[in-house]
C-alpha positions as CSV (number, residue, x, y, z in Angstrom):
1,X,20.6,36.6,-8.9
2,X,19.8,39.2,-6.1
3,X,20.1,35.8,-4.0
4,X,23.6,34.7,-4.7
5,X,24.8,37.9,-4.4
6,X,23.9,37.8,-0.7
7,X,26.1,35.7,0.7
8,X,29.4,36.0,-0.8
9,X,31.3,37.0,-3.9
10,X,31.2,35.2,-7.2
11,X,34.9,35.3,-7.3
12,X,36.1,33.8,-3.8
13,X,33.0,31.4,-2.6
14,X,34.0,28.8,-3.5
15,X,37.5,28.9,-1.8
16,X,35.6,29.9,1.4
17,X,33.5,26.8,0.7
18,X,35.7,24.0,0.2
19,X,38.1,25.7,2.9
20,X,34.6,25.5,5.6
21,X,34.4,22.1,4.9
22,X,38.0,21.2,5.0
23,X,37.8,22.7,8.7
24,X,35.1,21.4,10.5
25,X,36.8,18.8,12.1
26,X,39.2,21.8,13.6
27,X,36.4,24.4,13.8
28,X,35.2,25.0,17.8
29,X,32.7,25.9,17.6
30,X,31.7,25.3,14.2
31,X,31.2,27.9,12.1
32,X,27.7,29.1,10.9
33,X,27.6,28.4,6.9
34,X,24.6,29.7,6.0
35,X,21.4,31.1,7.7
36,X,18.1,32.0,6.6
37,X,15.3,33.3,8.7
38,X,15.4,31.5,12.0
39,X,17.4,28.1,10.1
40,X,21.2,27.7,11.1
41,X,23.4,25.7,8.9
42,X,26.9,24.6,9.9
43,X,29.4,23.3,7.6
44,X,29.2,20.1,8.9
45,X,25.5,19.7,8.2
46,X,26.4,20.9,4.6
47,X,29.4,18.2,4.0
48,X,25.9,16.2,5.5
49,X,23.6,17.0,2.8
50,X,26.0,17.1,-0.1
51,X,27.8,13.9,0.7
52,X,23.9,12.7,0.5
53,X,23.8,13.4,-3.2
54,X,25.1,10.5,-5.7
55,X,27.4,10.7,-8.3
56,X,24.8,11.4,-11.4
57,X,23.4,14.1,-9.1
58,X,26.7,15.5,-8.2
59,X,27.7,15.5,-12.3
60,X,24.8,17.2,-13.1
61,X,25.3,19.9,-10.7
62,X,28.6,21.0,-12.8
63,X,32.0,19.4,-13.6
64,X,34.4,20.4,-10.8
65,X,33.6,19.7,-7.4
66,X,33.6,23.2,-6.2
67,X,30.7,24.2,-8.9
68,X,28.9,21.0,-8.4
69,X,28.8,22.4,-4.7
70,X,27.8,26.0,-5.3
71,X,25.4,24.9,-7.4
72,X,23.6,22.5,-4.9
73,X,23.8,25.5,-2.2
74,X,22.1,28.2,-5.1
75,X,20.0,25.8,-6.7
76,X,18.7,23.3,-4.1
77,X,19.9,24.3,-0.7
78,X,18.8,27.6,-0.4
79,X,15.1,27.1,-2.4
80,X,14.6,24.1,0.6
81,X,15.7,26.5,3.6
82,X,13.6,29.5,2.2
83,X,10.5,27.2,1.6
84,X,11.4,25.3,5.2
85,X,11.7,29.0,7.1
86,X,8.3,29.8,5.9
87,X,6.7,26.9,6.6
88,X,7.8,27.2,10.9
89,X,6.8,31.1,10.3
90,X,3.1,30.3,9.0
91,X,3.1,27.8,11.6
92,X,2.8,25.0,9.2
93,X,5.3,22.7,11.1
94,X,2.8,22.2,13.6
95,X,-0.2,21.2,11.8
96,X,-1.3,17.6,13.0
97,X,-1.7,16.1,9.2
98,X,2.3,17.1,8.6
99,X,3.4,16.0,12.0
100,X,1.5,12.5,10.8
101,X,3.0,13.1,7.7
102,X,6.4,13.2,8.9
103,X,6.4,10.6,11.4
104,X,5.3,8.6,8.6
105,X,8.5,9.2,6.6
106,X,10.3,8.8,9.6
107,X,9.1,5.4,10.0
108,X,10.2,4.5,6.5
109,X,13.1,5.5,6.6
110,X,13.9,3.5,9.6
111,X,12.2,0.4,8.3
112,X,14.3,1.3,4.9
113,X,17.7,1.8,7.2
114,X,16.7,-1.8,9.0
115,X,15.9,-3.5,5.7
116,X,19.1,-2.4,4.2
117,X,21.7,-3.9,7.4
118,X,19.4,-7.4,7.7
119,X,20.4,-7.6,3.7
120,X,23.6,-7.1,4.1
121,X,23.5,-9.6,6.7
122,X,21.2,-12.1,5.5
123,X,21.6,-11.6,1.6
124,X,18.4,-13.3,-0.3
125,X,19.3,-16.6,-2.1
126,X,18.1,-18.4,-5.5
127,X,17.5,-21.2,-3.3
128,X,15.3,-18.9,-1.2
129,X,13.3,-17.7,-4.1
130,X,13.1,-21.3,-5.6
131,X,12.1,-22.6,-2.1
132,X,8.9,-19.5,-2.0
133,X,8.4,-20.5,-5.8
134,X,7.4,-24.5,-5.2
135,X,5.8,-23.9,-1.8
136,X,2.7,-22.0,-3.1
137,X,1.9,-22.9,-6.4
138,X,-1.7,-21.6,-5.8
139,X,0.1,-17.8,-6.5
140,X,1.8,-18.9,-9.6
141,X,-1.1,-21.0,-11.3
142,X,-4.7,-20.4,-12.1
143,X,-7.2,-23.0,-13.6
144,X,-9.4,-21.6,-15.9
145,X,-12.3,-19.4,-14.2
146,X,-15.8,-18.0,-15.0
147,X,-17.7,-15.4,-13.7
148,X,-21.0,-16.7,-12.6
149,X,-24.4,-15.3,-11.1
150,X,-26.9,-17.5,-10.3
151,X,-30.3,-17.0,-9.3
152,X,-31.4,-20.9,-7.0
153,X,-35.0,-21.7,-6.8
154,X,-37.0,-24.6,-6.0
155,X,-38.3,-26.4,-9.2
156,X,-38.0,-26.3,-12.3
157,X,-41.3,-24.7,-13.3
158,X,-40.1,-21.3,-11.0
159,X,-36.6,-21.6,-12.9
160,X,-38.4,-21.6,-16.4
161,X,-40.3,-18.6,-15.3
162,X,-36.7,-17.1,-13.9
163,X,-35.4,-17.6,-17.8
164,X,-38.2,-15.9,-19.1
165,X,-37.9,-12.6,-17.3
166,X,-34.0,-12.5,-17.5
167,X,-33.5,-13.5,-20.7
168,X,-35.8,-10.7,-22.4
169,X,-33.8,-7.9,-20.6
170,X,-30.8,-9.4,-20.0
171,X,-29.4,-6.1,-18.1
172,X,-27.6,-6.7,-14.7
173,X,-30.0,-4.3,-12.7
174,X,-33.1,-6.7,-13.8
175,X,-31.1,-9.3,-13.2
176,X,-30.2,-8.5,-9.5
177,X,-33.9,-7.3,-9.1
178,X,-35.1,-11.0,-9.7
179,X,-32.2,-12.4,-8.2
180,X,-33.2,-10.6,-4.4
181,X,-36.8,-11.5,-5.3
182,X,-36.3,-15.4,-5.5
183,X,-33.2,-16.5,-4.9
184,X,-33.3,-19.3,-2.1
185,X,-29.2,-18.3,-1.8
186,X,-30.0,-15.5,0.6
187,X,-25.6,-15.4,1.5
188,X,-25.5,-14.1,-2.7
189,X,-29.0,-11.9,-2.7
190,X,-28.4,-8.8,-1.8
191,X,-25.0,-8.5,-4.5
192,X,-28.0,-10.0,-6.8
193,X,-26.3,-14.1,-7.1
194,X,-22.8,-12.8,-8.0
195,X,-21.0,-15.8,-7.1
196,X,-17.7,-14.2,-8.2
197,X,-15.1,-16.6,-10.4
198,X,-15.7,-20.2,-10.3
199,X,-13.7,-23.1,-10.8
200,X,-13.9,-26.1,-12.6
201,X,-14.1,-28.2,-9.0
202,X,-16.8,-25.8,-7.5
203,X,-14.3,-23.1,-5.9
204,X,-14.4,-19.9,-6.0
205,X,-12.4,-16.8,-5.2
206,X,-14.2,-16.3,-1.9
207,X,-12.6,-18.7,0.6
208,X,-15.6,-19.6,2.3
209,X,-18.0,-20.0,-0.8
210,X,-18.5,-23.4,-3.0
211,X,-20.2,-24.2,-5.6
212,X,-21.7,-27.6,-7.5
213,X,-19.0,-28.1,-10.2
214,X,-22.3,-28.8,-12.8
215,X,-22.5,-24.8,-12.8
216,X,-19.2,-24.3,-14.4
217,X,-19.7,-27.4,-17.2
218,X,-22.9,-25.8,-17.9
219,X,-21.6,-22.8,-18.2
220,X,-18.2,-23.7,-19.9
221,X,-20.6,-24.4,-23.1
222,X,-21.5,-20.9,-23.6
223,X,-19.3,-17.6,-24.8
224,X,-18.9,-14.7,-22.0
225,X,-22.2,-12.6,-21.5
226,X,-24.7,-15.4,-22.6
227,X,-27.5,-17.3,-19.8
228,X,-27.8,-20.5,-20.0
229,X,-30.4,-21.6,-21.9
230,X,-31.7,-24.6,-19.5
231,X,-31.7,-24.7,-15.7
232,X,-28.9,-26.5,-14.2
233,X,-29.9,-29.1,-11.6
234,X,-28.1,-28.5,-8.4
235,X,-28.9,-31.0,-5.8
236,X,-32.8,-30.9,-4.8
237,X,-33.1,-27.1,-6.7
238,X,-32.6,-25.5,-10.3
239,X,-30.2,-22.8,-10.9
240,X,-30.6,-19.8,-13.6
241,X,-26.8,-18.8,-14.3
242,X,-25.4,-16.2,-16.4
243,X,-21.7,-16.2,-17.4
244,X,-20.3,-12.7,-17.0
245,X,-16.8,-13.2,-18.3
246,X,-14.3,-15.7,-17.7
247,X,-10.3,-16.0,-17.5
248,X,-7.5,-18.3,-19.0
249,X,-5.6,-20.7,-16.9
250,X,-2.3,-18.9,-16.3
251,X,0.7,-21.0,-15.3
252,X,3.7,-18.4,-14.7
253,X,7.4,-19.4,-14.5
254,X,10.2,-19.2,-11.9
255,X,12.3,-16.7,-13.7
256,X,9.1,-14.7,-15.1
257,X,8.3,-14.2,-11.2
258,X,11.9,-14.3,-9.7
259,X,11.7,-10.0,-9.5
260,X,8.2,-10.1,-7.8
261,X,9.4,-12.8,-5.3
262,X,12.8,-11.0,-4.3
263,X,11.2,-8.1,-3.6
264,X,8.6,-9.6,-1.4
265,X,11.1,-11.6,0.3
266,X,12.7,-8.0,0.8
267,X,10.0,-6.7,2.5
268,X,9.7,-10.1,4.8
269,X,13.6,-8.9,5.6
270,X,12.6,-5.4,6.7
271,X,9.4,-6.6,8.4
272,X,11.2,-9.3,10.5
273,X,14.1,-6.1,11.1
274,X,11.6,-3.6,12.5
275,X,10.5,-6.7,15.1
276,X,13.2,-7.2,16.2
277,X,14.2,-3.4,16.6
278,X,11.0,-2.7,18.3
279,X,11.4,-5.9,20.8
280,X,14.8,-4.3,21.9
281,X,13.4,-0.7,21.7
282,X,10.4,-1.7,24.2
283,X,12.9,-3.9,26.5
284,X,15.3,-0.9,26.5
285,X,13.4,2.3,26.7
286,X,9.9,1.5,28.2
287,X,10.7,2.4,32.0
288,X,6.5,2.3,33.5
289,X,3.7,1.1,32.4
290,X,0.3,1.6,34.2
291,X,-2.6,-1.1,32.4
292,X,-4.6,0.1,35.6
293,X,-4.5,3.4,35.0
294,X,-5.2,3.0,31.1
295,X,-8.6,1.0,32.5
296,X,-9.0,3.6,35.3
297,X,-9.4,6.2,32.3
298,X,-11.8,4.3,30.2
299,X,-14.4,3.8,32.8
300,X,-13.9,7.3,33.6
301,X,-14.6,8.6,29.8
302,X,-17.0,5.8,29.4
303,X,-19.0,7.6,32.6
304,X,-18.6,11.5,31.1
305,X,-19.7,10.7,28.0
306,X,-23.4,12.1,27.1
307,X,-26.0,8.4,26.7
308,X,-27.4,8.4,23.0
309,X,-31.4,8.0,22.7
310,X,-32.1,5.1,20.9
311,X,-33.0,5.5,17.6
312,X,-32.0,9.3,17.6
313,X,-29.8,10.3,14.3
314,X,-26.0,11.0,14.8
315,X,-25.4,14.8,14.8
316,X,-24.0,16.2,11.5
């Protein structure tokens, strides 16, 4: 209460406030509003800030214009300009994580602000959607998939031997013991034969992975968490599999993902925006640039900088 009382009366504030902001399009200069500490706010910059606010804010702030406006300046204003002046007196402000920080919220506000206008412009379509909808199936439907490990050896007397230390303690960490011990699949050893989810035609999840399609029949016969009980033939070798788990085949409809593909198509927008901002920012603002110089500084660093011993430890 001691900090309403501070800047005006209860009774006339109001007035004064409504009459500020009535004025400052006649006010030269304008008129200082409010200060606190070293922050100056006109009443321009107030009209700014409230006109900000929507309507379910503004309602909540009190039922007549005048006490919906005191009440942002006591309630919300003043708290933000008292926290804001402390923050540039501890020298907060400066700190490099909230400069990052705030250039950060800068730059989504601007790509937010850019979005916005090349919406209003280019408004997405149902035949857009529909159009993003039948030209990638492959994010809409899944095939049934298992998760596989595998341990590959060379016959079927080393895969028999496999199933009889595996299957006794079936727990992953024997499991991806064996598996670095004898797999001939060194690209799956070290993350012990995990060949992640298979499909029925031999893919997998990891684009540059495939599988013999014989893995997921044999393992199709079995519930999640069970081994195989025979070695699976895979070309010239035997495999030892496990199935870890396993999921449905999805198949999703266009209205079930018509949200999800607006608002990526929404982002696409504001992406596409920002290019085009930045193409015109570089072409209009970017007076010099010296690629020499950059190069010039490199070799320069390159030469100051202290040679590290090989096989010396990086300092702590």
């Amino acid at each position: 209460m001691q900090l309403r009382r501070r800047f005006w009366p209860r009774s006339w504030r109001p007035v004064l406030l409504l009459g500020l902001l009535g004025a400052v399009s006649h006010a030269e200069p304008e008129p200082v509003l409010l200060k606190v500490g070293s922050i100056s706010l006109s009443a321009a910059q107030l009209t700014q800030r409230f006109e900000s606010l929507s309507g379910l804010e503004r309602e909540a702030l009190g039922r007549t214009p005048s006490a919906q406006l005191l009440s942002y300046v006591d309630q919300r204003l003043v708290p933000q300009l008292l926290t804001d002046n402390q923050a540039r007196q501890s020298g907060l402000d400066k700190r490099l994580t909230l400069v990052d920080r705030r250039r950060d919220v800068l730059r989504g506000a601007l790509v937010t602000a850019l979005e916005t206008s090349r919406l209003t412009e280019q408004p997405i379509t149902e035949a857009e959607t529909r159009s993003f909808f039948d030209g990638h199936p492959e994010l809409f439907k899944q095939p049934e998939r298992l998760r596989l490990f595998r341990i590959l050896v060379a016959d079927e007397a080393s895969a028999a031997g496999v199933l009889k230390r595996v299957r006794g303690a079936a727990s992953l960490e024997v499991w991806k013991q064996v598996a670095r011990e004898v797999t001939l699949d060194k690209a799956t050893a070290e993350r012990g034969g995990d060949l992640g989810m298979v499909r029925a035609d031999g893919t997998t999840d990891v684009p540059e992975l495939e599988v013999n399609p014989a893995l997921f029949q044999a393992a199709k016969a079995i519930a999640d968490g069970m081994i195989v009980p025979t070695a699976v033939a895979e070309g010239s070798r035997f495999a030892v599999l496990w199935r870890r788990g396993s999921l449905p085949a999805t198949s999703r409809t266009f209205s079930e993902e018509l949200p999800r593909i607006a608002a990526h198509l929404r982002y696409l927008r504001g992406q596409q925006a920002l290019e085009a901002w930045l193409a015109a920012a570089r072409q209009q603002s970017i007076r010099e640039v010296h690629p020499e110089r950059l190069e010039a500084l490199n070799t320069l660093n390159a030469r100051s900088s202290p040679p590290v011993a090989s096989g010396a430890s990086s300092p702590r």
